[in-house]
N, C-alpha and C positions, 0 to 999 in steps of 0.2 A: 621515103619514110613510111614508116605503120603507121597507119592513124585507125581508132578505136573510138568508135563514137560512146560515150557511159552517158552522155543526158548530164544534168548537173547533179553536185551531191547533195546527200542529205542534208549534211550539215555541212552549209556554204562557208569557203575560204581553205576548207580541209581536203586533200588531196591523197590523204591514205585511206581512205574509203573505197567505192568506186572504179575512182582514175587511177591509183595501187593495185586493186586488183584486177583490171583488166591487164597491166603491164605487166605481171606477174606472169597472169594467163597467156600473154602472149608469147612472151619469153620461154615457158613449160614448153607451147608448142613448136617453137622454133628448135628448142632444145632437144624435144623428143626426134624431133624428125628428125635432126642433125645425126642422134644416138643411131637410129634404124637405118640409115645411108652410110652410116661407118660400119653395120653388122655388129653392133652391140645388143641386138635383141633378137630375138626367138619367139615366134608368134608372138602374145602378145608380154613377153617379158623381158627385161633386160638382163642378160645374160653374162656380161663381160665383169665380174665381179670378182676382183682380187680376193682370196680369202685369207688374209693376213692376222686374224683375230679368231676367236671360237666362235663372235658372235658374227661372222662373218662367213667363217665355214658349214654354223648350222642351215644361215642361208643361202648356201651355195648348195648345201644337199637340198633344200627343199625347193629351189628349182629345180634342180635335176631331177626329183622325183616329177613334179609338174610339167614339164618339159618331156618327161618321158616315158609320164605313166609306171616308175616303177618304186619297189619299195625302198624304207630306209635306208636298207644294211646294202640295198646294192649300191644305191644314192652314193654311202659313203666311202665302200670297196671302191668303187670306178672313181670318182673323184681324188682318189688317194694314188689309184693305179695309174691317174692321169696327171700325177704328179702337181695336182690340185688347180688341173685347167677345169674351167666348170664347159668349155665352148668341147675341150676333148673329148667328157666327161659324156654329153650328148652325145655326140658320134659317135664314140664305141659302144654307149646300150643302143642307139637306135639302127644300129648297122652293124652291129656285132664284129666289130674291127680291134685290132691292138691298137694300141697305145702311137707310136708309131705311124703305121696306118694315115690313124685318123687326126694326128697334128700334121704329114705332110700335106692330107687332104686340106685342111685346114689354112692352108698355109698356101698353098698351090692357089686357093680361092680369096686369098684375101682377108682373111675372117669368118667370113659370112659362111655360119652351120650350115643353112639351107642349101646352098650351091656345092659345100663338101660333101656332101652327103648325097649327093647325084652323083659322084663321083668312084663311089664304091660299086 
């Protein structure tokens, strides 16, 4: 078991305080890690983001711009060329790879951008 020491609460008998949000916290970080061991994230972002909506897509381009240093319009060309993989989408600006390419690299590594992208 986790155990989390929070001291008592402010207001005794109540449990969503505190001992709530230490479990919450701990959960974020189980969870975060969990994301990073599966290659869901990219320095410090998470990457693996379906873009199934606009409001989904705009932020699929602005990681990829953050991720990659580059502007909008390429953000959204490569994203679109990469058939709206945001993990492809990195690999071909950052290694200037097709399409192709950069999802066998992708793919050959498990997910994980970082090790594709050694690969080129």
């Amino acid at each position: 078991p986790i155990e989390v020491v929070t001291g008592p609460e402010v207001l005794t008998g109540s449990t969503r305080l505190k001992a709530g949000t230490a479990q919450k916290l701990v959960l974020n970080m189980i969870s975060t890690t969990s994301m990073i061991k599966l290659g869901k994230a990219y320095q410090n972002l998470m990457i693996d983001v379906k873009p199934t909506n606009d409001k989904l897509v705009e932020r699929a381009k602005r990681i990829i711009m953050q991720a990659t240093d580059c502007d909008y319009q390429t953000a959204a060309d490569t994203l679109k060329a990469a058939d709206q993989d945001v993990k492809v989408a990195i690999i071909m600006i950052l290694t200037g790879s097709d399409k192709d390419n950069a999802a066998n690299n992708l793919k050959q590594n498990d997910g994980f951008v970082r090790k594709a992208m050694k690969e080129d």
